[in-house]
Each structure stands twice: as C-alpha cells, then as structure tokens.
PyMOL Python script that loads the backbone (N, CA, C, O; Angstrom):
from pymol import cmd

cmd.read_pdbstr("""\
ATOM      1  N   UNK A   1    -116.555  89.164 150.875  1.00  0.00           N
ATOM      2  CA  UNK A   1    -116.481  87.719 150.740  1.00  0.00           C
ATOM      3  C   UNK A   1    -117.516  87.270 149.721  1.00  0.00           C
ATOM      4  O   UNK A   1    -118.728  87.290 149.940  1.00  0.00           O
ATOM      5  N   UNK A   2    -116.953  86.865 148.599  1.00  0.00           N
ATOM      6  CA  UNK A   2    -118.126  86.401 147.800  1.00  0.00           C
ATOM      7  C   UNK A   2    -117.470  84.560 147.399  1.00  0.00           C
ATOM      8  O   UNK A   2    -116.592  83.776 147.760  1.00  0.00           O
ATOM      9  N   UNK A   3    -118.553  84.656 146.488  1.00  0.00           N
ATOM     10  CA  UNK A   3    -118.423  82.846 145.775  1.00  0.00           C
ATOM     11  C   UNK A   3    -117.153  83.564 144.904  1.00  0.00           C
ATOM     12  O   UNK A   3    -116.535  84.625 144.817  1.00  0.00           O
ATOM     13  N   UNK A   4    -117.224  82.142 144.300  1.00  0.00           N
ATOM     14  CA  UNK A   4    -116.553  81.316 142.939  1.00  0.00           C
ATOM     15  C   UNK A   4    -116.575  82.499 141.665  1.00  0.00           C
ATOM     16  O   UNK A   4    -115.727  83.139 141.043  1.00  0.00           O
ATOM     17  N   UNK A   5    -118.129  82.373 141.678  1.00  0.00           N
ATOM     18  CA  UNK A   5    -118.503  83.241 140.639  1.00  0.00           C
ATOM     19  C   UNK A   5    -118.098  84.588 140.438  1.00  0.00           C
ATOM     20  O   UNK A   5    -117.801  85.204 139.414  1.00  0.00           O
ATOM     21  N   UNK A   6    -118.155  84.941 141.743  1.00  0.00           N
ATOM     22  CA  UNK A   6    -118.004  86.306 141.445  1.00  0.00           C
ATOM     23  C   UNK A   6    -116.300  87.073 142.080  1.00  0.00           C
ATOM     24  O   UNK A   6    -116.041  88.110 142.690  1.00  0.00           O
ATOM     25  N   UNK A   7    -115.801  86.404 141.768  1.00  0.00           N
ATOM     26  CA  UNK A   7    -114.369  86.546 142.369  1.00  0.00           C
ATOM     27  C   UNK A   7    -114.054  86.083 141.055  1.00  0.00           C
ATOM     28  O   UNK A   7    -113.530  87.007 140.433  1.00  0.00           O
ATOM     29  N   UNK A   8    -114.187  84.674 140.125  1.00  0.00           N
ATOM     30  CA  UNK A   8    -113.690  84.312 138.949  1.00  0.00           C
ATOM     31  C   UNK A   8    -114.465  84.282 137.526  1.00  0.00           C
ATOM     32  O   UNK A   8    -113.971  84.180 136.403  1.00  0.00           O
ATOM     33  N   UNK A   9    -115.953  84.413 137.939  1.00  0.00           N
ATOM     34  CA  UNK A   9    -116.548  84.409 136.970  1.00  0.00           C
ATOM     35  C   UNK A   9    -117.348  83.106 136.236  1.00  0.00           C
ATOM     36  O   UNK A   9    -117.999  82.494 137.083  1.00  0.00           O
ATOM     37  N   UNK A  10    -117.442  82.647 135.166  1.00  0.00           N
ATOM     38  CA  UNK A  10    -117.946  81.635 135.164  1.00  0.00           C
ATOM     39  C   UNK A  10    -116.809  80.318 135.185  1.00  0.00           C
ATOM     40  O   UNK A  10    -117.086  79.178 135.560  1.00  0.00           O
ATOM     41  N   UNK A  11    -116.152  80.545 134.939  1.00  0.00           N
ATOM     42  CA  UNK A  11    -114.596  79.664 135.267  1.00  0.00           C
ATOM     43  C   UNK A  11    -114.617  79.352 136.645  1.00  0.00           C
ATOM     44  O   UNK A  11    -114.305  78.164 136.720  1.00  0.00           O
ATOM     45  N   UNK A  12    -114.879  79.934 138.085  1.00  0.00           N
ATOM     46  CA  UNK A  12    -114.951  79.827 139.103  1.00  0.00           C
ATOM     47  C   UNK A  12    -117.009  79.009 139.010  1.00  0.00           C
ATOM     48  O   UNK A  12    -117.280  78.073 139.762  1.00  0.00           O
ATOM     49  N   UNK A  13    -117.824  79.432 138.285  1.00  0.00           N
ATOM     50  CA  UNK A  13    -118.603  78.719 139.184  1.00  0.00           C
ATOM     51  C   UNK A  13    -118.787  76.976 138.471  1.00  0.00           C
ATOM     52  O   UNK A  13    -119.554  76.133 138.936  1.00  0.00           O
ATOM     53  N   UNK A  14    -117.812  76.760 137.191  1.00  0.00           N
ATOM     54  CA  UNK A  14    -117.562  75.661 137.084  1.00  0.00           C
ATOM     55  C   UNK A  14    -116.428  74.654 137.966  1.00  0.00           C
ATOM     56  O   UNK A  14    -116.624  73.479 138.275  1.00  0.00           O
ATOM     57  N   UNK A  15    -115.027  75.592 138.311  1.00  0.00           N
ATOM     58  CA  UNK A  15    -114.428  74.986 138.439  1.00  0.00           C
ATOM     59  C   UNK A  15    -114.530  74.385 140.601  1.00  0.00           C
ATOM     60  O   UNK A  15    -114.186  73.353 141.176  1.00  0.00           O
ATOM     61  N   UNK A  16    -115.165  75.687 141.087  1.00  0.00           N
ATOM     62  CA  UNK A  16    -115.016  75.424 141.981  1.00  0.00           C
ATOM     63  C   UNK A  16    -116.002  74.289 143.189  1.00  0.00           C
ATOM     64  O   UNK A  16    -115.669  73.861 144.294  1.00  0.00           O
ATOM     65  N   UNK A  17    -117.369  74.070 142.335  1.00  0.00           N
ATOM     66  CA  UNK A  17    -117.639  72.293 142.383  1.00  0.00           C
ATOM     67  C   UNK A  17    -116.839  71.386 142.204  1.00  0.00           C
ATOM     68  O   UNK A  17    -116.839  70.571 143.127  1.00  0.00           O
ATOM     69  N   UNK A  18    -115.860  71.094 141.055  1.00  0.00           N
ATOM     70  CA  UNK A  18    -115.229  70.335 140.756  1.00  0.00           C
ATOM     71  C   UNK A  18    -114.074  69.814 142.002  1.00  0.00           C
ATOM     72  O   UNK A  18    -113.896  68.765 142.620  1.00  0.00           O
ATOM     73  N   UNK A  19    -113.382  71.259 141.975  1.00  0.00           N
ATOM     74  CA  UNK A  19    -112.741  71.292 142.944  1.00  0.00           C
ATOM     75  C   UNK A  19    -112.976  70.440 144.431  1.00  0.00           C
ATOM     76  O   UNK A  19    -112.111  69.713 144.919  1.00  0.00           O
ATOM     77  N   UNK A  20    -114.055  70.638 144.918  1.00  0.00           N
ATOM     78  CA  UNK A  20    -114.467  70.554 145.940  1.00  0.00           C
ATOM     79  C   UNK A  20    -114.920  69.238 145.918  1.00  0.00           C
ATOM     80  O   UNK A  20    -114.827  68.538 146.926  1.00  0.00           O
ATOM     81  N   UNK A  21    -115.527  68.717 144.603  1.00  0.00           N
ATOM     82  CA  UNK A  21    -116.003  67.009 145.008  1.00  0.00           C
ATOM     83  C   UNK A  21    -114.309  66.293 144.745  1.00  0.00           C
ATOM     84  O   UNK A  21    -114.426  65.102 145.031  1.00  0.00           O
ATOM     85  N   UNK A  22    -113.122  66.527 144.401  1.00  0.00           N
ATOM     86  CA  UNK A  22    -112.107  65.850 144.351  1.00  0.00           C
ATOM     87  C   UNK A  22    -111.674  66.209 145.081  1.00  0.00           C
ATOM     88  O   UNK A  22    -110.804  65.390 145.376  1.00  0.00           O
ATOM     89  N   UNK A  23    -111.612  67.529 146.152  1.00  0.00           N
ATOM     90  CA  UNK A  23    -110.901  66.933 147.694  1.00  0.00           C
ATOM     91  C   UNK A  23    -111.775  66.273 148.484  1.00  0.00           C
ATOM     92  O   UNK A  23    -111.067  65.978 149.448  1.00  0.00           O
ATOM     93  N   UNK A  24    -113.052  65.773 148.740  1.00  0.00           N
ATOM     94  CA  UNK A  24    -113.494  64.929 149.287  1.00  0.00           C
ATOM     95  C   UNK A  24    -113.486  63.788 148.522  1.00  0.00           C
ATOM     96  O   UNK A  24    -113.588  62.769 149.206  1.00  0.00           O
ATOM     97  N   UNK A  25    -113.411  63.632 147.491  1.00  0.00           N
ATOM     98  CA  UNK A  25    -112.644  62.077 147.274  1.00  0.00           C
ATOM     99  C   UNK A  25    -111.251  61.759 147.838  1.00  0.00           C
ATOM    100  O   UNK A  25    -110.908  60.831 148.570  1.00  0.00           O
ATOM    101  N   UNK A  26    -110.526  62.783 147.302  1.00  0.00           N
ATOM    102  CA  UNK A  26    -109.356  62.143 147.727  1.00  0.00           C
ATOM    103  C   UNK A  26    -109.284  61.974 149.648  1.00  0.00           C
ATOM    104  O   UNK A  26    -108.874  61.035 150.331  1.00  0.00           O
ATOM    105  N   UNK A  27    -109.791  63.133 149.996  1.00  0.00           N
ATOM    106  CA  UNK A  27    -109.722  62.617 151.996  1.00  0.00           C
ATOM    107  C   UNK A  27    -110.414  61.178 152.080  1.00  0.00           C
ATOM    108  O   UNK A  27    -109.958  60.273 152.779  1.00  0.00           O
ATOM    109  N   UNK A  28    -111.427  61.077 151.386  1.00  0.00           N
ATOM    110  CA  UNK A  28    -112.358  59.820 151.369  1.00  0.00           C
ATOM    111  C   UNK A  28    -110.848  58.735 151.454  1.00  0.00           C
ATOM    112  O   UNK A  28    -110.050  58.425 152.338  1.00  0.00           O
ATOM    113  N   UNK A  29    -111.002  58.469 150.245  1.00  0.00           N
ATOM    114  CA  UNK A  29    -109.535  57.701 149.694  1.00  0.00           C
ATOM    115  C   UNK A  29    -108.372  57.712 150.602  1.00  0.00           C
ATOM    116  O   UNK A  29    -107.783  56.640 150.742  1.00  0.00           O
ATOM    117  N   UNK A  30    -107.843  58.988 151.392  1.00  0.00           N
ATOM    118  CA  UNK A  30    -106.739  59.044 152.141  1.00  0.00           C
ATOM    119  C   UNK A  30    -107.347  58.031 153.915  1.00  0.00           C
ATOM    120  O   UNK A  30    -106.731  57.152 154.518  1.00  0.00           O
ATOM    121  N   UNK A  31    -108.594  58.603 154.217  1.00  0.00           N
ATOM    122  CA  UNK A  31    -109.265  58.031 155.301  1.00  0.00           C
ATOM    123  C   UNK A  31    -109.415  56.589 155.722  1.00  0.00           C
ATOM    124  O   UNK A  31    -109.185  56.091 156.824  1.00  0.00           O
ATOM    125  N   UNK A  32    -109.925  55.924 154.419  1.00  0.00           N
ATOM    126  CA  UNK A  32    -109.939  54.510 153.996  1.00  0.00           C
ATOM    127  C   UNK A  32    -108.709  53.972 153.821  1.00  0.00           C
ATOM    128  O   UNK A  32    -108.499  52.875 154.339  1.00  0.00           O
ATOM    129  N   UNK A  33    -107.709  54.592 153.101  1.00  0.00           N
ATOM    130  CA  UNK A  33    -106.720  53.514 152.931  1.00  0.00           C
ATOM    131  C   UNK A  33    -107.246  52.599 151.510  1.00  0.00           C
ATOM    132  O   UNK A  33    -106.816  51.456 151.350  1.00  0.00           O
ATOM    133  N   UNK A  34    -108.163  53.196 150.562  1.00  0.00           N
ATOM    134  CA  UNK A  34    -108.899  51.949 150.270  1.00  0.00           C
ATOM    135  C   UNK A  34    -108.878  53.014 149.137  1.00  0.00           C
ATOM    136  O   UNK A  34    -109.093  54.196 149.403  1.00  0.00           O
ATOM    137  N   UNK A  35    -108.610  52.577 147.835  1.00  0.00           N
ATOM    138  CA  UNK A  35    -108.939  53.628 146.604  1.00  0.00           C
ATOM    139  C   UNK A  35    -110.048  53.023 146.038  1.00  0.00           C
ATOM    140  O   UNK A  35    -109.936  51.797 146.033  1.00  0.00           O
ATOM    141  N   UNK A  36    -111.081  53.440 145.560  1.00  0.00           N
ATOM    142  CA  UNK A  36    -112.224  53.369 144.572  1.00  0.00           C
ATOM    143  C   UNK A  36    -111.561  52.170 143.007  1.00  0.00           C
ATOM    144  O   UNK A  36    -110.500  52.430 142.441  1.00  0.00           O
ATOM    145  N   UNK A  37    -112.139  51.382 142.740  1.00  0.00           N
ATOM    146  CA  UNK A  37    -111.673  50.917 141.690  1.00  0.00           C
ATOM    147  C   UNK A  37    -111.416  51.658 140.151  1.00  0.00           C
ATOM    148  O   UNK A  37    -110.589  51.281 139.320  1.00  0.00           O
ATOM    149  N   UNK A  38    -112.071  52.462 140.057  1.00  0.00           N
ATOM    150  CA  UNK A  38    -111.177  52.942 138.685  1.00  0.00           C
ATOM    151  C   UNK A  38    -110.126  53.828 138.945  1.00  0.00           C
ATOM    152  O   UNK A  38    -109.809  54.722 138.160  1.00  0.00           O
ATOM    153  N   UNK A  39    -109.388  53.544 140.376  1.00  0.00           N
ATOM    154  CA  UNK A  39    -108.034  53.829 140.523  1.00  0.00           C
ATOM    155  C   UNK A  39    -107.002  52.806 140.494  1.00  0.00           C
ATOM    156  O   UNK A  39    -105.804  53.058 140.365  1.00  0.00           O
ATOM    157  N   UNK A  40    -107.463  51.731 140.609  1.00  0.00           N
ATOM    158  CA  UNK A  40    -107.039  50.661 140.650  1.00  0.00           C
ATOM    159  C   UNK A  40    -107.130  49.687 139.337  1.00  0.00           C
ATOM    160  O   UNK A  40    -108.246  49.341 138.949  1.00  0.00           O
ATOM    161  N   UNK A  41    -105.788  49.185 138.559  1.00  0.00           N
ATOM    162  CA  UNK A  41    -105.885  48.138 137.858  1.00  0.00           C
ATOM    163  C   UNK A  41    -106.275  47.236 137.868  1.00  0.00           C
ATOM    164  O   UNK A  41    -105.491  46.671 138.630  1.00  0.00           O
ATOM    165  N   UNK A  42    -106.894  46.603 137.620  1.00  0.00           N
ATOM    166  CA  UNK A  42    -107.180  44.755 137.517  1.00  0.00           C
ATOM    167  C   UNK A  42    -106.629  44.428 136.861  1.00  0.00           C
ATOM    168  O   UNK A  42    -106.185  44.916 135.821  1.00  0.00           O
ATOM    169  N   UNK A  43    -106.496  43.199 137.484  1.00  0.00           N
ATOM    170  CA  UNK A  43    -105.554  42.665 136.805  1.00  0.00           C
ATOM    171  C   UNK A  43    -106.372  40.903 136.352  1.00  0.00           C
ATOM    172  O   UNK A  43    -107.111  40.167 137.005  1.00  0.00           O
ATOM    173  N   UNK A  44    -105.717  40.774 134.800  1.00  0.00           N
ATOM    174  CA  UNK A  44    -106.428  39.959 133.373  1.00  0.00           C
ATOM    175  C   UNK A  44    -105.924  38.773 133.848  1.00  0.00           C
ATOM    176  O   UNK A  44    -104.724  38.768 134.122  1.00  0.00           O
ATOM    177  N   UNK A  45    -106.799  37.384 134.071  1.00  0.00           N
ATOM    178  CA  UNK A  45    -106.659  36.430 134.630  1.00  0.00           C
ATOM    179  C   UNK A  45    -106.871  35.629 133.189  1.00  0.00           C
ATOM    180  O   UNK A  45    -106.821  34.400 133.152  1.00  0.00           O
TER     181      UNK A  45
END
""", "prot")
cmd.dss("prot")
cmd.show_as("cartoon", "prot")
cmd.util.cbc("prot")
cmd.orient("prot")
C-alpha cells in the first residue's frame, strides 16, 4: 500500500491533492444544497 507518488509518480503526487480537495467540495456543495458563487451566474442588473 503506498501513496500517490509512488504508485504514479509525480503525476500522482500532483494530481492526487487535487483530486481530493474537489471531492470535498463537491460533497460540501451536494450537503448544502448551496453552490459557492463562482458556480453560480449573476446576474447584470
């Protein structure tokens, strides 16, 4: 059982932070019901 790194190399120890802070956004986001605004348009009054 190893990391990121050493299963993919440096491709794994970039990608698999990444990874990991956008499924806790998105559960965040799914939990709330509520998306973060730069998911959301505004709209020009």
């Amino acid at each position: 059982m190893g990391g990121g790194f050493f299963h993919f190399g440096i491709l794994g120890f970039i990608l698999g932070p990444l990874i990991i802070a956008y499924l806790i956004i998105i559960i965040e986001v799914y939990k709330t019901k509520n998306a973060p605004t730069f998911f959301v348009k505004e709209e020009a009054q």
